[in-house]
KOLVONU-575847 format. One line per 5 residues: their letters; for each residue z, x, y of N, C-alpha, C. Coordinates in nm, 3 decimals, padded with zeros to 5 digits. Last residue first. Layout:
! residues N
a> Z/X/Y/Z/X/Y/Z/X/Y  ...;
This chain:
! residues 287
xxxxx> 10.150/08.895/15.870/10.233/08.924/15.946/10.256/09.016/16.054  10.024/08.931/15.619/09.895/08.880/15.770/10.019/08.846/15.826  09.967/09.184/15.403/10.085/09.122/15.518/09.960/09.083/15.604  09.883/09.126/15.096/09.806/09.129/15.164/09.928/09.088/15.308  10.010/09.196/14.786/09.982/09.105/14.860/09.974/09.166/14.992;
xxxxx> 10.078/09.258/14.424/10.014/09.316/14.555/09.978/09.225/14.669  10.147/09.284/14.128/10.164/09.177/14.227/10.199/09.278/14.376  09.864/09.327/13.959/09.991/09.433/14.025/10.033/09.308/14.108  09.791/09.309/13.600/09.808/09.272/13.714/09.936/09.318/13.795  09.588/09.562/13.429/09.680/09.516/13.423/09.719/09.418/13.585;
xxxxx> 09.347/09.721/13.347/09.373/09.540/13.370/09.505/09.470/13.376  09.458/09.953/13.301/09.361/09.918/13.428/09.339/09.789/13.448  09.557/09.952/13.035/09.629/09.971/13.192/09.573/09.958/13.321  09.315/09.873/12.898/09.516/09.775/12.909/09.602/09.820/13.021  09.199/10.112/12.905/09.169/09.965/12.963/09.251/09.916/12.981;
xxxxx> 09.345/10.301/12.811/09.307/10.296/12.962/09.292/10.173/13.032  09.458/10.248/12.550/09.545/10.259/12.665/09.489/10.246/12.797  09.170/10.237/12.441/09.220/10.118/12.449/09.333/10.164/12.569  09.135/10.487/12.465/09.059/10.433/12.549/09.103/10.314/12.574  09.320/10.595/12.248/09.352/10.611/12.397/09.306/10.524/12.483;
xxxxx> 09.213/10.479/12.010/09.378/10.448/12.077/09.391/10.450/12.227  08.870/10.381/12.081/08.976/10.470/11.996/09.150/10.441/12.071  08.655/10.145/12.038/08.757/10.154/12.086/08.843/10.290/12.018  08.502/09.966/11.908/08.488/10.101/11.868/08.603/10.170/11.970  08.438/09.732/12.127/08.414/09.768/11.979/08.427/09.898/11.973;
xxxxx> 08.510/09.511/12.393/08.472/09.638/12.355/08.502/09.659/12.230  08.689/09.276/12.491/08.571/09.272/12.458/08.485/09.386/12.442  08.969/09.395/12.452/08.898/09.364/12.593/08.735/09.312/12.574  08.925/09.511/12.117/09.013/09.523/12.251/08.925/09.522/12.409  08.780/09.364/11.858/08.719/09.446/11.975/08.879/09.455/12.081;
xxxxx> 08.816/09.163/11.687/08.702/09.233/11.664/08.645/09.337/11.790  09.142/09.040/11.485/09.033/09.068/11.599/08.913/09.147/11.635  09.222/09.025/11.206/09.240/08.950/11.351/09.143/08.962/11.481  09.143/09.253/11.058/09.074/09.118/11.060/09.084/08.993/11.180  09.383/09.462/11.090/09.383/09.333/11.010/09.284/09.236/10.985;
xxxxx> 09.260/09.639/11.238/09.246/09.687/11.135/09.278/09.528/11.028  09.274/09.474/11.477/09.156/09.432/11.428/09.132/09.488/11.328  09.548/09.435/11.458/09.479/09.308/11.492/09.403/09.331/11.465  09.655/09.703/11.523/09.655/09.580/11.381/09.599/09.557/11.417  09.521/09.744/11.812/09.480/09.856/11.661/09.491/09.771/11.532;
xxxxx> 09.673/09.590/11.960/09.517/09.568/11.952/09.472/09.644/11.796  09.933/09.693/11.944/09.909/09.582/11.850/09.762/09.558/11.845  09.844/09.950/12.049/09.950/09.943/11.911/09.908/09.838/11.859  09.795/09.852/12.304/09.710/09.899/12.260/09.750/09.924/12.084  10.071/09.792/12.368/09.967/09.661/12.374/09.868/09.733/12.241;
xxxxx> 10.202/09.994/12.409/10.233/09.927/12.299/10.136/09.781/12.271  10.079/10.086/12.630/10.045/10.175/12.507/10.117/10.099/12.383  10.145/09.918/12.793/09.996/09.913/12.784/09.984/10.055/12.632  10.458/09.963/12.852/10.407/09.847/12.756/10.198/09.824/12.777  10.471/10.206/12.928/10.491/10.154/12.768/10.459/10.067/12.707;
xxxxx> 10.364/10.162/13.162/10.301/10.288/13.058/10.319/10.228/12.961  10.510/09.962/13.272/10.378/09.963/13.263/10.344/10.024/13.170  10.777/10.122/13.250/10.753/09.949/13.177/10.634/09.956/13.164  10.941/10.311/13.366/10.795/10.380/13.314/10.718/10.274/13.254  11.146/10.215/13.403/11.072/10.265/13.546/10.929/10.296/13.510;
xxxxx> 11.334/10.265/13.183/11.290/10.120/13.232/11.150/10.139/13.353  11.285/10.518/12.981/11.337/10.480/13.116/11.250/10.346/13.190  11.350/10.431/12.624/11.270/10.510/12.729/11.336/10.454/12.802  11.562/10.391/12.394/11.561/10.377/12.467/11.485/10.454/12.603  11.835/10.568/12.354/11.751/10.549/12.247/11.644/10.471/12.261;
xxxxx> 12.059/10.834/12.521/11.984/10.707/12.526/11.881/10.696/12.384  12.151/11.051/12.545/12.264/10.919/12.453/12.158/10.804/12.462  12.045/11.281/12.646/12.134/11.164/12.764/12.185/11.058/12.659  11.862/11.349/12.454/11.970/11.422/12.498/12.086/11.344/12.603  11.689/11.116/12.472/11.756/11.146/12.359/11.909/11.221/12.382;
xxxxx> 11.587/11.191/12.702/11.621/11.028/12.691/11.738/11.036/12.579  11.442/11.431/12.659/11.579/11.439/12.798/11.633/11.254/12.779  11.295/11.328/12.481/11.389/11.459/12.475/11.502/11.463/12.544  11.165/10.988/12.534/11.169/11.118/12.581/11.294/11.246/12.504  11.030/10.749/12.385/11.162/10.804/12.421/11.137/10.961/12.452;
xxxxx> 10.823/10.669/12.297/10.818/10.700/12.431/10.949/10.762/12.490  10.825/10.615/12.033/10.728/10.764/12.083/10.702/10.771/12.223  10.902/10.386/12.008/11.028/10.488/11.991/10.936/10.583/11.973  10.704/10.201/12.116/10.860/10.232/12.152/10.935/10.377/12.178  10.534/10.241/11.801/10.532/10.301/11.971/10.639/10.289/12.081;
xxxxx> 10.736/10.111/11.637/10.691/10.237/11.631/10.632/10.328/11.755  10.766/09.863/11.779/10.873/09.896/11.744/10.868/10.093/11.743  10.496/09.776/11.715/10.486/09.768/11.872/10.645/09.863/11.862  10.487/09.801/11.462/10.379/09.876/11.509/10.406/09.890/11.675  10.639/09.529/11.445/10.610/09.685/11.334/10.571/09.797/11.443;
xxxxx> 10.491/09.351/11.532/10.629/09.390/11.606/10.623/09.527/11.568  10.256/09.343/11.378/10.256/09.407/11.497/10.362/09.437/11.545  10.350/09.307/11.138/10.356/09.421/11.159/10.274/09.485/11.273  10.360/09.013/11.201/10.515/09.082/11.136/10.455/09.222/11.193  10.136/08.896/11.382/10.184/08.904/11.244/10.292/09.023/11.275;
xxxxx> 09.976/08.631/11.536/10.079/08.768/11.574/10.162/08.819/11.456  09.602/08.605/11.498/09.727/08.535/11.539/09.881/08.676/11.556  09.375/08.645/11.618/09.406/08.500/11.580/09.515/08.471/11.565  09.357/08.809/11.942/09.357/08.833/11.782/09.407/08.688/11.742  09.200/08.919/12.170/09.232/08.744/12.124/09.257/08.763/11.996;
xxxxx> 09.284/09.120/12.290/09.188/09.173/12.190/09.160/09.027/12.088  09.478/08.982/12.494/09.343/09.080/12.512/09.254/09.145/12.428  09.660/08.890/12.338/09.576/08.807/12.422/09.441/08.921/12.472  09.794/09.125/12.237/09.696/08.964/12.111/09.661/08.916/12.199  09.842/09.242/12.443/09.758/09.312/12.355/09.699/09.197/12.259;
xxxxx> 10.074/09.084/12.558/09.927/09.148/12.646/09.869/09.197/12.547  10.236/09.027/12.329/10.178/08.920/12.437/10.049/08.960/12.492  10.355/09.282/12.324/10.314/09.258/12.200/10.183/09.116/12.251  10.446/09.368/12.544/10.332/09.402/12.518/10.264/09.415/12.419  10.648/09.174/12.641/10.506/09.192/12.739/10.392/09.263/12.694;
xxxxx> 10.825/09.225/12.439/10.729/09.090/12.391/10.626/09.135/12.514  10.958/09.531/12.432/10.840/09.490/12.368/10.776/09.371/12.387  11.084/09.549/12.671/11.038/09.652/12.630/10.904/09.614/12.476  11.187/09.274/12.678/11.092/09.316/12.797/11.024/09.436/12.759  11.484/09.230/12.546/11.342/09.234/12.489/11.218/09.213/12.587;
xxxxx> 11.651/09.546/12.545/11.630/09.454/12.645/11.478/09.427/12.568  11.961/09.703/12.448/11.856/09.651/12.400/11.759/09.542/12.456  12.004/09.968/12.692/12.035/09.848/12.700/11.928/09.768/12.598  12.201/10.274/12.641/12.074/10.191/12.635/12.050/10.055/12.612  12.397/10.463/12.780/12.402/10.347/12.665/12.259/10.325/12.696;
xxxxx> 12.439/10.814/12.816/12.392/10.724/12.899/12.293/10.647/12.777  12.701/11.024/12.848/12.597/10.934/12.778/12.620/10.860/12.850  12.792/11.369/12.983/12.755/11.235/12.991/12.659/11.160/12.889  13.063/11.557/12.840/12.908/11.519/12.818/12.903/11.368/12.853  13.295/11.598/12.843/13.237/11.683/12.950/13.107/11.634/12.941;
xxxxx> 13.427/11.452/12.656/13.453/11.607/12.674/13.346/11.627/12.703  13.254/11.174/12.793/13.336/11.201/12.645/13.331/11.425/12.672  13.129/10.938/12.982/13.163/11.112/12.990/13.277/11.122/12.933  12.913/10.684/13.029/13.038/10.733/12.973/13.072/10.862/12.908  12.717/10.477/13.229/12.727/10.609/13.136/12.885/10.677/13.142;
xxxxx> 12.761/10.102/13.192/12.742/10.214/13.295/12.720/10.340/13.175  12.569/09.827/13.017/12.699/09.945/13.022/12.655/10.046/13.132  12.448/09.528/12.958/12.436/09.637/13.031/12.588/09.736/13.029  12.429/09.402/12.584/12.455/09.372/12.799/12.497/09.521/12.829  12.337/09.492/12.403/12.306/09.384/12.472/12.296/09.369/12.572;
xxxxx> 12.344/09.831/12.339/12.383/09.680/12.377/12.268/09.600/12.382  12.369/10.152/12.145/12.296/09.993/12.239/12.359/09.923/12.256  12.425/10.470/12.045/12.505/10.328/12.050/12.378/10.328/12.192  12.533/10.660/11.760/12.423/10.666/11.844/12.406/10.550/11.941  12.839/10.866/11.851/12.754/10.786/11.840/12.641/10.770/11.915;
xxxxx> 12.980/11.081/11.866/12.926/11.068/11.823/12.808/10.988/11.806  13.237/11.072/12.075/13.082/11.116/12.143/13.011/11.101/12.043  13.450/10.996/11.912/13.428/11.154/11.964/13.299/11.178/12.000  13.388/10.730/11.871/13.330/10.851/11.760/13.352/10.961/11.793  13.572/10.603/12.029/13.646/10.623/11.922/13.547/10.697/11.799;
xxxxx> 13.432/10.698/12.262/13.546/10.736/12.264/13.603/10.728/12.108  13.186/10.520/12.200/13.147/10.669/12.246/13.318/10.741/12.229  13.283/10.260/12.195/13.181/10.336/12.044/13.228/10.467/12.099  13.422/10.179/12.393/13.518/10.235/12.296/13.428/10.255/12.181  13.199/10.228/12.605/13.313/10.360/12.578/13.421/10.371/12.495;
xxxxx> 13.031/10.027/12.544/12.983/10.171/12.490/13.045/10.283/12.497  13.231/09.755/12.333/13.160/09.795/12.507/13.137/09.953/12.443  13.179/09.552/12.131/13.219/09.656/12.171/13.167/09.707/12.246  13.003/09.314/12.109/13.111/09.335/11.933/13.189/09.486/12.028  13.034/09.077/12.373/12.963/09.203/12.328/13.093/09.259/12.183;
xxxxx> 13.053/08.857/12.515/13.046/08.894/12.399/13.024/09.011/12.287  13.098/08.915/12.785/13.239/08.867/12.691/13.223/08.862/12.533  12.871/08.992/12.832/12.937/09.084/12.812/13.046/09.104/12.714  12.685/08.742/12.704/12.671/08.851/12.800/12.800/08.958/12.741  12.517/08.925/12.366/12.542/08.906/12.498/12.585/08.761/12.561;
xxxxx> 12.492/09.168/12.090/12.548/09.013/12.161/12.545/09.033/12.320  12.485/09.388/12.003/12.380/09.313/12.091/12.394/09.193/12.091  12.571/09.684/11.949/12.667/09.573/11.990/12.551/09.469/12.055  12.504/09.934/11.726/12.429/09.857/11.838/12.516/09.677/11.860  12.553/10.269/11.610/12.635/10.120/11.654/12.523/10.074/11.779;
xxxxx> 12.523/10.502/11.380/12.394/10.401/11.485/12.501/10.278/11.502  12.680/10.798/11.340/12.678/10.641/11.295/12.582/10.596/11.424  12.468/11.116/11.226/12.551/11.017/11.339/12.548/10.901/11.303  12.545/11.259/10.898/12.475/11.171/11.034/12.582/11.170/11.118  12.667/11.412/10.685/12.592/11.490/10.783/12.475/11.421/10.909;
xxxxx> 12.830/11.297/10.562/12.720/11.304/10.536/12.600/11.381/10.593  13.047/11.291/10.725/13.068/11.363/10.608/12.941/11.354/10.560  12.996/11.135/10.927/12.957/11.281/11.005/12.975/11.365/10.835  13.026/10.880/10.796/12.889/10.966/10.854/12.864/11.119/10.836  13.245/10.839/10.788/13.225/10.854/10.635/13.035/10.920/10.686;
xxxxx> 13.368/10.831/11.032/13.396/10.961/10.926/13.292/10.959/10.789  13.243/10.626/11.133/13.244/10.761/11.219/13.267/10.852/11.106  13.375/10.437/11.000/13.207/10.421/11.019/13.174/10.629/11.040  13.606/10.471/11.089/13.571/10.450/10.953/13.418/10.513/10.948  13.564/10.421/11.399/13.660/10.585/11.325/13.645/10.555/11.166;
xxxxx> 13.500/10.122/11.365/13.397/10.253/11.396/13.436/10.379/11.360  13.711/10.026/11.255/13.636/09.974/11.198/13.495/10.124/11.253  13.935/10.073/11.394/13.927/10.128/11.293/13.775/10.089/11.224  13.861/09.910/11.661/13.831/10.096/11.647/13.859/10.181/11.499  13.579/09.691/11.572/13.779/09.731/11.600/13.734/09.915/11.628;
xxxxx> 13.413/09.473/11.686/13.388/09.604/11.639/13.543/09.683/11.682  13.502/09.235/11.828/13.468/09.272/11.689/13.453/09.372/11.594  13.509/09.212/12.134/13.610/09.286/12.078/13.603/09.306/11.874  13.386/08.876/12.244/13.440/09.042/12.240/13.532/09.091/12.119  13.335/08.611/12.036/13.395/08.653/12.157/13.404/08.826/12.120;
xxxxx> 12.993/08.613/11.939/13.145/08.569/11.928/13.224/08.671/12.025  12.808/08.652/11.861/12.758/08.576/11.991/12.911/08.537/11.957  12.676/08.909/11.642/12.752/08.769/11.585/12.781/08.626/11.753  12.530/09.104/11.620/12.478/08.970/11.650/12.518/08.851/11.672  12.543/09.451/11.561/12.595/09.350/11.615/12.533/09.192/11.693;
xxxxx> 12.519/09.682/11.353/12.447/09.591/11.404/12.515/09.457/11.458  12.550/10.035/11.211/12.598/09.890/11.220/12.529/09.803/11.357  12.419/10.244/10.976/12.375/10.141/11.109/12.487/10.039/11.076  12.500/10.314/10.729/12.461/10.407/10.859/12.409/10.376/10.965  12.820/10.244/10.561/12.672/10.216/10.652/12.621/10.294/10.712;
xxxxx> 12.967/10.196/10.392/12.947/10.336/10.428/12.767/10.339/10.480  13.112/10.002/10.172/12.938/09.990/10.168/12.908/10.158/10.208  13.343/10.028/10.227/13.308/09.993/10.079/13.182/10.080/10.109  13.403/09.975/10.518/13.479/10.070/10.397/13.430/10.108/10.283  13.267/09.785/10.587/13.250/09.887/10.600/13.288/10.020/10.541;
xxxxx> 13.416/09.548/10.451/13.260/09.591/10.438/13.217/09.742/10.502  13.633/09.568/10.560/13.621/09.623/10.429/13.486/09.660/10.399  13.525/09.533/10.831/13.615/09.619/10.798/13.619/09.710/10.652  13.465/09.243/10.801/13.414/09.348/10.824/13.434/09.485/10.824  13.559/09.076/10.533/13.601/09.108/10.641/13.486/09.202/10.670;
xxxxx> 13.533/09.004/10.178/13.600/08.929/10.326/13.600/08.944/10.429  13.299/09.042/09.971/13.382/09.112/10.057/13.413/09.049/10.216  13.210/08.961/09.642/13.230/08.917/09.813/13.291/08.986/09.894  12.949/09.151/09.434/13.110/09.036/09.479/13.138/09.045/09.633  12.632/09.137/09.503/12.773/09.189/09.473/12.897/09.129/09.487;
xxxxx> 12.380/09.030/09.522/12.451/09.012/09.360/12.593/09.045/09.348  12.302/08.891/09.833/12.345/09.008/09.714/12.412/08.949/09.602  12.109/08.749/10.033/12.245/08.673/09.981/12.209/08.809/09.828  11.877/08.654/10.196/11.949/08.839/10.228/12.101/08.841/10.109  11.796/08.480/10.117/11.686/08.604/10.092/11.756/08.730/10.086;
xxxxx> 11.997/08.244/10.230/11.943/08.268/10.095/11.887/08.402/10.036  11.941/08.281/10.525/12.072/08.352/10.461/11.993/08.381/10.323  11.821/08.072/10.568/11.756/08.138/10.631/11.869/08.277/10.586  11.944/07.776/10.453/11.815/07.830/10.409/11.772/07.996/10.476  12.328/07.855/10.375/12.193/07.819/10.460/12.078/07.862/10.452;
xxxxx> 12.469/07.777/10.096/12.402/07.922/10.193/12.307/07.863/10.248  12.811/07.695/09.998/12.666/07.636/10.026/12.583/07.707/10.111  12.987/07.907/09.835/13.007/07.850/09.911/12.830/07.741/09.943  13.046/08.106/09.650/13.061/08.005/09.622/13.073/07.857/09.739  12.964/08.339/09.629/13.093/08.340/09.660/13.128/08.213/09.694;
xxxxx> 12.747/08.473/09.478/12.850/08.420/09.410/12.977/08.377/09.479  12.520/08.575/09.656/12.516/08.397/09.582/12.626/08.393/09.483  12.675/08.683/09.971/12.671/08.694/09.831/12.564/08.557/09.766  12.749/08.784/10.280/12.632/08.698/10.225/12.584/08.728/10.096  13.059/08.875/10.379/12.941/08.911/10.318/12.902/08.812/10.223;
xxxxx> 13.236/08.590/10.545/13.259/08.743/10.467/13.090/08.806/10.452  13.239/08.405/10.681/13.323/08.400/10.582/13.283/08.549/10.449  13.107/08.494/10.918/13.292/08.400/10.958/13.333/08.439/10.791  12.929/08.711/10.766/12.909/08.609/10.847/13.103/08.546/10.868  12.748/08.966/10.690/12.867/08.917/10.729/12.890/08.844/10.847;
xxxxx> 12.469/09.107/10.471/12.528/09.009/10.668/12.658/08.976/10.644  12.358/09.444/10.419/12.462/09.370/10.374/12.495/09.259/10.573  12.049/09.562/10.293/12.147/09.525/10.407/12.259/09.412/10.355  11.959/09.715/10.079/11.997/09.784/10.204/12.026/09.728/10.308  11.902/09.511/09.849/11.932/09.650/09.818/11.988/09.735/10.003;
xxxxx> 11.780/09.273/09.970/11.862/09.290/09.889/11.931/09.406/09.829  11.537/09.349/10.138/11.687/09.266/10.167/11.784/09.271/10.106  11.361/09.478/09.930/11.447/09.613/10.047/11.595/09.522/10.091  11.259/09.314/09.797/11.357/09.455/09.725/11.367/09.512/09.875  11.148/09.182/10.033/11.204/09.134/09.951/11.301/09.226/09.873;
xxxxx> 10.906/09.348/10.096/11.004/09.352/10.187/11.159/09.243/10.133  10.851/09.526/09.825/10.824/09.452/09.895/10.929/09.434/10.015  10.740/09.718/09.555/10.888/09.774/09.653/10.834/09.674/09.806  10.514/09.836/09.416/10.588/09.690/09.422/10.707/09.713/09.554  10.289/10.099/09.523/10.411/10.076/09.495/10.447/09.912/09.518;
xxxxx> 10.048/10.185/09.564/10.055/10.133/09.467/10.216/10.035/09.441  10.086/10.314/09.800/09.993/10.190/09.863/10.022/10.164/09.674  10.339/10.476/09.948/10.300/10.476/09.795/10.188/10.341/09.806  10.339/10.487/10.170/10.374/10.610/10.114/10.319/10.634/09.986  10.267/10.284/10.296/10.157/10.348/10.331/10.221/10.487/10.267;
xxxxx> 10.450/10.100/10.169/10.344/10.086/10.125/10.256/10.187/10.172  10.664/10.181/10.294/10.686/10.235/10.167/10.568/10.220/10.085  10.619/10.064/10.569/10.667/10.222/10.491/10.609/10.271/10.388  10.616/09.841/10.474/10.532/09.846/10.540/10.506/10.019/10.560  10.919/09.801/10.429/10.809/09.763/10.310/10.639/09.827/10.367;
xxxxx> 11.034/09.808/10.652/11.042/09.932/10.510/10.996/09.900/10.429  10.960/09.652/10.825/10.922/09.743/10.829/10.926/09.835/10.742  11.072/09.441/10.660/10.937/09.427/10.659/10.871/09.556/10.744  11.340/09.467/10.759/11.315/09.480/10.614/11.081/09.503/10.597  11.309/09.423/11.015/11.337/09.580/11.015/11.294/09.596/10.811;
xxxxx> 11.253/09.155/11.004/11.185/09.275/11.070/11.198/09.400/11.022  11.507/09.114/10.887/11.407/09.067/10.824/11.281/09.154/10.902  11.668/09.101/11.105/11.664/09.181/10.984/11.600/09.155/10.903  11.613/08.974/11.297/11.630/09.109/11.289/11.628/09.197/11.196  11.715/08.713/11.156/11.541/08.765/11.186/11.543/08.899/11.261;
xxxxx> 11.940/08.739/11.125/11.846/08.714/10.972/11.749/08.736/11.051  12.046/08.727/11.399/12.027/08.797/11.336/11.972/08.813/11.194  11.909/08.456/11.467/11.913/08.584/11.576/11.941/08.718/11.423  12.017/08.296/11.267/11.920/08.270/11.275/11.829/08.421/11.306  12.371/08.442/11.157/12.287/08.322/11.237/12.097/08.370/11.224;
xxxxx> 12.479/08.613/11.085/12.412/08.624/10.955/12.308/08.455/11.057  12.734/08.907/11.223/12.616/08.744/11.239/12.531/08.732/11.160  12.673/09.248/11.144/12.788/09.112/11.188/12.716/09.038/11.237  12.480/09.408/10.859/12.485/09.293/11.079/12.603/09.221/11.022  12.451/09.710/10.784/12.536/09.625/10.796/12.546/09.589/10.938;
xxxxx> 12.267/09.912/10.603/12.256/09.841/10.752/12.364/09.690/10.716  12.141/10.195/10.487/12.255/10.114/10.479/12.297/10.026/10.585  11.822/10.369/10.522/11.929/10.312/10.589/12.006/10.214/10.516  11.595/10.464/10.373/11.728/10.548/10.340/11.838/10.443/10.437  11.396/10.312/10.525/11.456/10.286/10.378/11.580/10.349/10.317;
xxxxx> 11.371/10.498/10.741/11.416/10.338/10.787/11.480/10.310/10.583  11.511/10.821/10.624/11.335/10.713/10.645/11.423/10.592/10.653  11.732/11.047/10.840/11.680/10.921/10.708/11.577/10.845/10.717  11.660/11.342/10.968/11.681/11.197/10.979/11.634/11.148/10.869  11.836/11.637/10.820/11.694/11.571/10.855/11.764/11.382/10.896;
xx> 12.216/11.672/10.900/12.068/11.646/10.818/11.991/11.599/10.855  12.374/11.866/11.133/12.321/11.737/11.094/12.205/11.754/10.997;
């Protein structure tokens, strides 16, 4: 396998172009602007040139063009390409040679075909990745593909989430274990950190920032298990070290002037406090 790709090297194709997903992707665009600014702090390259150059939505009536002639809902418009239209998902995949696919669409099961991933799957591993499939529709009936026909039709390749919950699935002899995209892993501690450092308000690159600590809790043995995705059991830890993530914007932004009513604060210390104020629901048996 090759080095991993910078979030900007990604080719990201969402099935669902609804609300749910334009604001997924619009995150993730505003994270590669947010990139690309602390690479190059001179550089134009906005979160604007990233929508348009590295994600393709496909919606009921194909990929989100402004030539395909149809009327584009206000929240579509930003992500809407110069390229001619492409009908299906399938083709879109064919063409484009994604390295994330993304599932949003809240339509019945079964979207993500198996030619559509054994596509995905080859034109990767020729690159020297793994394909990233994340099926995050929910509940189940919706899901674009359950995690044993990703894991079975990549030959174990894949890097694969949900929505809704999957058991672990043993492909020649190796267990994976799916990871459930669950938003508990970040709003408790995007929530606990702007309320505790009262920042004025919740900007784009705290998600940013709460997204980045996340994925420095995933463990080795999390990684090696198929997961992408820390262990639900550890919620406190993560989410007082992702609090402390957003306390850091907030006041490098101007938003706020202290975590907990304290100044000068370094990362860690902030973790201590945020975890020591945290509430235990603890109760007292007069039984």
């Amino acid at each position: 396998s090759k080095a991993p790709l910078k979030l900007s090297e990604q080719r990201i194709v969402f099935l669902g172009a609804g609300s749910a997903g334009v604001g997924v992707a619009d995150l993730i665009a505003q994270g590669m602007a947010i990139e690309a600014k602390r690479d190059d702090p001179a550089t134009e390259m906005d979160a604007q040139y990233f929508r348009t150059r590295n994600f393709w939505l496909v919606d009921s009536k194909g990929v989100v063009t402004k030539n395909r002639g149809d009327f584009l809902q206000a929240h579509k418009v930003r992500f809407a390409r110069d390229d001619d239209t492409i009908s299906d998902l399938f083709s879109t995949v064919e063409k484009v040679k994604p390295t994330i696919l993304l599932g949003l669409a809240g339509r019945p099961a079964g979207l993500f075909t198996e030619a559509t991933i054994k596509t995905m799957c080859k034109d990767c591993t020729e690159s020297g990745l793994r394909p990233i499939i994340m099926a995050l529709s929910n509940p189940t009936s919706k899901s674009e593909c359950t995690a044993e026909q990703a894991y079975q039709w990549s030959g174990g390749r894949a890097i694969f989430a949900s929505g809704s919950p999957f058991g672990p699935v043993t492909i020649n002899g190796k267990i994976h274990v799916p990871g459930q995209g669950n938003n508990m892993y970040i709003f408790p501690g995007v929530g606990y950190g702007a309320v505790m450092c009262r920042s004025k308000s919740v900007t784009d690159s705290m998600f940013y920032a709460a997204a980045k600590e996340l994925s420095l809790q995933v463990s080795r043995e999390d990684l090696d298990n198929g997961s992408v995705y820390p262990d639900l059991r550890n919620i406190r830890d993560i989410t007082a070290k992702i609090a402390a993530g957003v306390c850091k914007v907030a006041i490098e932004e101007g938003l706020s002037s202290g975590c907990c009513g304290r100044r000068g604060c370094d990362l860690d210390e902030m973790v201590a406090v945020l975890a020591g104020k945290m509430w235990w629901p603890q109760y007292e048996d007069y039984v």
